[in-house]
C-alpha positions in Angstrom: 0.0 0.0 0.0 1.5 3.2 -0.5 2.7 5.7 1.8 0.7 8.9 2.1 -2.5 11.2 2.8 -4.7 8.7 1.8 -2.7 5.4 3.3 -3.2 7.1 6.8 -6.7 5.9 8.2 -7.1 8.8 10.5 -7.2 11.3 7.7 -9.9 9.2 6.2 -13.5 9.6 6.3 -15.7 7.6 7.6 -17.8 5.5 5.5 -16.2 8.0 2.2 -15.9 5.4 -1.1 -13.1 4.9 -3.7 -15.4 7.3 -6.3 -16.0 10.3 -3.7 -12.2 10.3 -2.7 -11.1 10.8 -6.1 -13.8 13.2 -7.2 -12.8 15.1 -4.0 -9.3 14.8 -5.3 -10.6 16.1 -8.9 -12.0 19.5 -7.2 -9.0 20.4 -4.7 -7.2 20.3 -8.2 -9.2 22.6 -10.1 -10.4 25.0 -7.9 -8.3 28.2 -6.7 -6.0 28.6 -3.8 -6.4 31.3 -0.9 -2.6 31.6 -0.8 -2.9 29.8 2.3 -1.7 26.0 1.6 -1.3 25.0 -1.9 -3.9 22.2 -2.4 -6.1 23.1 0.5 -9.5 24.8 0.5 -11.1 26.1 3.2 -13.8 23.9 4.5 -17.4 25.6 5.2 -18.3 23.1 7.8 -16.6 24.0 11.6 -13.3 21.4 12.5 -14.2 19.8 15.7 -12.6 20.8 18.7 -10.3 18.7 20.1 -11.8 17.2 23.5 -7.9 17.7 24.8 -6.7 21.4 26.0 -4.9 22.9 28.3 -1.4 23.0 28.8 1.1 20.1 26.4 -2.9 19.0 24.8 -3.4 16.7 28.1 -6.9 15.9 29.2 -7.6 17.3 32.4 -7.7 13.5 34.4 -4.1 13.0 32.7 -3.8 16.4 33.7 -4.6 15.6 37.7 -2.5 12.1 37.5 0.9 13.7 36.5 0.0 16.4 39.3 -0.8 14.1 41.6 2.2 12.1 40.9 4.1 15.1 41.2 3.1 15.9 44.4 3.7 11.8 45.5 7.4 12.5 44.3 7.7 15.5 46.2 6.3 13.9 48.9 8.5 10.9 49.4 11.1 13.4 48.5 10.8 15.2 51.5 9.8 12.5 53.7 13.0 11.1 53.9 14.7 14.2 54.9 12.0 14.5 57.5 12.1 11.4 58.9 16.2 11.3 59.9 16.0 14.8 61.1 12.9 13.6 63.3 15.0 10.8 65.0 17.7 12.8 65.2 16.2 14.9 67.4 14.7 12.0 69.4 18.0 11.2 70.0 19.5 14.4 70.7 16.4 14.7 73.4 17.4 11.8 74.6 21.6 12.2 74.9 20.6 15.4 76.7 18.6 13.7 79.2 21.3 11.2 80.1 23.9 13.8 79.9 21.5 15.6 82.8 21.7 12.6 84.5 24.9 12.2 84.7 25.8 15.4 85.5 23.8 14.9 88.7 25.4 11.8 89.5 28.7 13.4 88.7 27.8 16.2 91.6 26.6 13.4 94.2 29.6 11.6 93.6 32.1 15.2 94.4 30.2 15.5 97.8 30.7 11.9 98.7 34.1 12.2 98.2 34.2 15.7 100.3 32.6 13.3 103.1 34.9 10.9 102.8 38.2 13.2 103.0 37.6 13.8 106.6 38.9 11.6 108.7 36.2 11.2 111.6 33.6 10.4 108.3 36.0 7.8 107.3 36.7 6.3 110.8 33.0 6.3 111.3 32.1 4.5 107.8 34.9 1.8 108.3 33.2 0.9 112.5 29.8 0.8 110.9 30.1 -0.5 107.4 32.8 -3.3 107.8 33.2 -4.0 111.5 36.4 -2.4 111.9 37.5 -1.7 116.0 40.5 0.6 116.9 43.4 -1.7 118.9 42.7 -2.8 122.1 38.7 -2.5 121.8 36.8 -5.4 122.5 34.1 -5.9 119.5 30.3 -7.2 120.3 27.8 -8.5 118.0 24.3 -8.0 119.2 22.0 -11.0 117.5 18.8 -10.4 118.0 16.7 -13.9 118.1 13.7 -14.1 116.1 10.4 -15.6 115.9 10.4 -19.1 115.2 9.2 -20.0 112.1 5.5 -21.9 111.8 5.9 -25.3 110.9 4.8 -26.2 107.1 1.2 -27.6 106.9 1.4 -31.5 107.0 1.8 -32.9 103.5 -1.7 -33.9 101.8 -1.5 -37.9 101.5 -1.5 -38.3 97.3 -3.7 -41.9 97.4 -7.3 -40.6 98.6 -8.5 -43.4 96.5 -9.4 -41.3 93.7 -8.2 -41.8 90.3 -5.8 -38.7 89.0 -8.4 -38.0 86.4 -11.0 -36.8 88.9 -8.4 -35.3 91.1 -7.8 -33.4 87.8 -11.5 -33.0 87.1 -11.4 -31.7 91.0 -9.3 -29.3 90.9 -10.7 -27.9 87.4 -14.1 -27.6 89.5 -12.4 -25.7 92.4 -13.7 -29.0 94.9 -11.5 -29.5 97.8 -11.6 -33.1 97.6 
């Protein structure tokens, strides 16, 4: 088939024969030109307009999809960004905190040791927290007794003459058997 106008399907018309097309042909060849196209008459009937507009001929849902998967890309775009400096923060709140902390421990730990520079604090630590006694003092340990403990409940004899299956059964039930 060859190549051209009439090759293309688009350009033809619908339900247009062999005999019309080349009559049509006939006239465009014998009438005048405008000056416009060589060929080409202007038609007297209105061209259709084209149900695409707007900005690159889109239609306006193709128009909304490439927005709306614009603004997805922008989206995930930013929300990586967002995301790290998010945790970041987190865990700068959270190194603060500890550092807080152990600022405050750090402070505790100064005045214990202020305590424990003075010899009296020291002497008194040593007698109470590991028994120390200066030379020639005699050391006492108080005991102090206590209560006796209550003697466990006599064991419950295993062989009531029940089978383990109803003691089972029995104990599911909540009966004292």
């Amino acid at each position: 088939m060859p190549v051209g106008r009439a090759s293309d399907p688009r350009r033809r018309r619908q339900g247009e024969t062999p005999a019309q097309r080349r009559a049509e042909r006939a006239r465009r060849k014998t009438g005048t030109t405008s000056g416009k196209r060589p060929g080409r008459q202007p038609s007297s009937r209105p061209r259709p307009r084209s149900s695409t507009g707007g900005a690159f001929k889109l239609s306006s849902t193709r128009r909304a999809a490439g927005l709306a998967m614009l603004f997805c890309v922008m989206a995930l775009s930013v929300s990586v960004p967002l995301r790290t400096y998010l945790s970041q923060r987190a865990e700068l709140n959270a190194q603060e905190q500890q550092r807080a902390e152990l600022t405050q421990q750090v402070s505790e730990l100064e005045k214990r040791k202020e305590e424990l520079s003075d010899p009296a604090q020291l002497e008194a630590e040593a007698r109470a927290r590991l028994g120390y006694v200066r030379p020639g003092e005699t050391p006492y340990i108080v005991e102090v007794p206590t209560a006796p403990a209550a003697p466990p409940p006599p064991a419950e004899s295993a062989d009531d003459g029940l089978p383990w299956y109803e003691e089972l059964w029995n104990s599911v039930m909540g009966k004292e058997s």
